[in-house]
N, C-alpha and C positions, 0 to 999 in steps of 0.2 A: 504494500500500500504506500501512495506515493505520502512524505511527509508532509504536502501541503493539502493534503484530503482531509476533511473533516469525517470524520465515522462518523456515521446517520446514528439517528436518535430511534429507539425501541421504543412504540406506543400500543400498549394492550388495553383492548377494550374487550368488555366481558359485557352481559346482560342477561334478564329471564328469557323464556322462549317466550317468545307475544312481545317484546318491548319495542323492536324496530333496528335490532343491531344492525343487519346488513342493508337495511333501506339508508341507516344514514352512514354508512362507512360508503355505500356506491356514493352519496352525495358529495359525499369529502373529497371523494377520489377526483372527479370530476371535476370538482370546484382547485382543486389542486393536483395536477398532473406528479408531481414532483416525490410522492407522497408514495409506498410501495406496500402493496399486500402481503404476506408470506402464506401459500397456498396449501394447508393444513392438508395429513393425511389422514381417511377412514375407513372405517370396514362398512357402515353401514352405503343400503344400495340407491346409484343415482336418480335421481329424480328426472324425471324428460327432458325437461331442459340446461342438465348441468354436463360438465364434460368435464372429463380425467384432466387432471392440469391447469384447470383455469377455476373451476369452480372448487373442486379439491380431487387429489389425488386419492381416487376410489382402490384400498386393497383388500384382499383375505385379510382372513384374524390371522391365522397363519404367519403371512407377511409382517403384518403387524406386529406380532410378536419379538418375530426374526429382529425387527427393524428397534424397536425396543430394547430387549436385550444386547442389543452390539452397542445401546448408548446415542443412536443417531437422534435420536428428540431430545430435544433444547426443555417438552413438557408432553404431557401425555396424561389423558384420560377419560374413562368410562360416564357416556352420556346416555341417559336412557339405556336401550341395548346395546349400544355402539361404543364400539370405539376412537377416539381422536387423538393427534401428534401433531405437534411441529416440529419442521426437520429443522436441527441445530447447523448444519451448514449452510442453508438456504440463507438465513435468518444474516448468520454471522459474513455471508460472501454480499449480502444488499448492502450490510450497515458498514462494512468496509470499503465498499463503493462508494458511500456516503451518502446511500438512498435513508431518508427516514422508514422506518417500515411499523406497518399495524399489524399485530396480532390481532384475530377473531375466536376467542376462547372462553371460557367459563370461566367461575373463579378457582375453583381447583387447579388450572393451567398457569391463572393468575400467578397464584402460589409459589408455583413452581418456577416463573420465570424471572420471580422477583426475588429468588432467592439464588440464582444462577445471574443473571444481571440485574444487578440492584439499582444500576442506571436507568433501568426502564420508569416510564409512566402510566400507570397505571389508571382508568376510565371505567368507572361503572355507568350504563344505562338504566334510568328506570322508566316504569309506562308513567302515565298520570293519575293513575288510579286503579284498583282493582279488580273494579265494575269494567274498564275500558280495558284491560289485560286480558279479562276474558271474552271478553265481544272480539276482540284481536287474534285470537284462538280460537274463536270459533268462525270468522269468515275467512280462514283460509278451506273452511269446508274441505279437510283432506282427511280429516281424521274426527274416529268415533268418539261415543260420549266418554264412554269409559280412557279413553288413549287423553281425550280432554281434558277431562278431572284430574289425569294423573300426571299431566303438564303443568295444570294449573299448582296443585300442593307439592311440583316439584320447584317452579319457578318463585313460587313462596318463601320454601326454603333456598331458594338460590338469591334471594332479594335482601335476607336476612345477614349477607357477609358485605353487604354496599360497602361498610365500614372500615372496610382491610383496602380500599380503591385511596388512589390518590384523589382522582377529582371524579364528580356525580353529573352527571346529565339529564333532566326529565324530557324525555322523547313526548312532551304537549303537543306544543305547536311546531311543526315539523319544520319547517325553517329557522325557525329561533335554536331549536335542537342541532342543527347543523354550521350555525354560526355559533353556537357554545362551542360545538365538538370541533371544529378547526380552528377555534381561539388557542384552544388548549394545545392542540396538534402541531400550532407555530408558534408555541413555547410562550404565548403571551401571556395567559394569567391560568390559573390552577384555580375551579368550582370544589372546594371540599368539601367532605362527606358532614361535619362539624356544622356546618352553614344552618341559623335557626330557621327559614324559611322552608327544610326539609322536613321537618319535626314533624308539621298535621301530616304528609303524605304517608312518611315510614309510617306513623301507628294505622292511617288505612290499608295500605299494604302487606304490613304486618300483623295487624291484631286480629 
């Protein structure tokens, strides 16, 4: 790496399932070219419209294992039935380029990335509400009631660790939501979890 290259900055953003993570990570991207995804690997099966390598790298558990065990994930783990990875070399050959790059992961990935590079920044998403978390999960109409329910008391418990994130997001108003998350993404100012205008939402979300 040449010595006048700046190493890119690691930015992980994590969310419940229904908050709007990947609607405003394409937004960002968009709105800033410059900005670089790292393209997670899984076991679970593609959806129609996603493809090997750009959406994520679809493998066996098998592989995954393989891939696992020799140490290639940077973080790794069990979502639902599935499983997820980010490959440690991908990650570390962008941010020596001196691409900034975003993690798309949970918080248990969180964990894990923050404790292997402690540089990183950390971003939790939350919805607006409970009521709208579930209406959110239920008009992707892909999935039954029972597979619902069980998204829903997972993403509860997933909402419950906001507090371990550097900075919080409320995916409200969908542009506002996008201009917080590239605030933060171009190092200007850090939303934290601490902030008293979070207070009514965590206890509806959580209680």
């Amino acid at each position: 790496m040449s010595a006048a290259r700046k190493r890119g900055s690691l930015f992980v953003i994590a969310a419940p399932s229904g908050a709007g993570k990947t609607s405003l990570v394409k937004a960002v991207l968009e709105r800033d070219p410059s900005l670089q995804v790292s393209v997670s690997h899984t076991t679970r099966k593609p959806r129609s419209h996603e493809v090997s390598g750009d959406h994520y790298y679809f493998v066996s558990v098998e592989e995954f294992q393989r891939l696992r065990n020799a140490g290639e994930f940077l973080e790794s783990a069990q979502v639902f039935d599935n499983y997820y990875g980010t490959g440690r070399a991908q990650v570390e050959a962008l941010r020596d380029a001196g691409h900034n790059v975003i993690l798309e992961i949970d918080w248990q990935g969180a964990r894990q990335v923050r404790a292997a590079q402690p540089d990183c920044h950390t971003v939790f998403i939350l919805p607006p509400s409970r009521r709208e978390l579930e209406e959110r999960l239920r008009n992707r109409k892909t999935d039954s009631e029972e597979v619902i329910a069980r998204r829903l008391r997972d993403s509860i418990a997933d909402m419950s660790h906001y507090g371990e994130f550097d900075s919080v997001v409320v995916n409200e108003k969908f542009e506002d939501a996008v201009t917080d998350l590239l605030i933060i993404l171009q190092g200007s100012k850090a939303y934290g979890p601490g902030r008293a205008d979070l207070k009514p939402l965590i206890a509806d979300l959580l209680g």
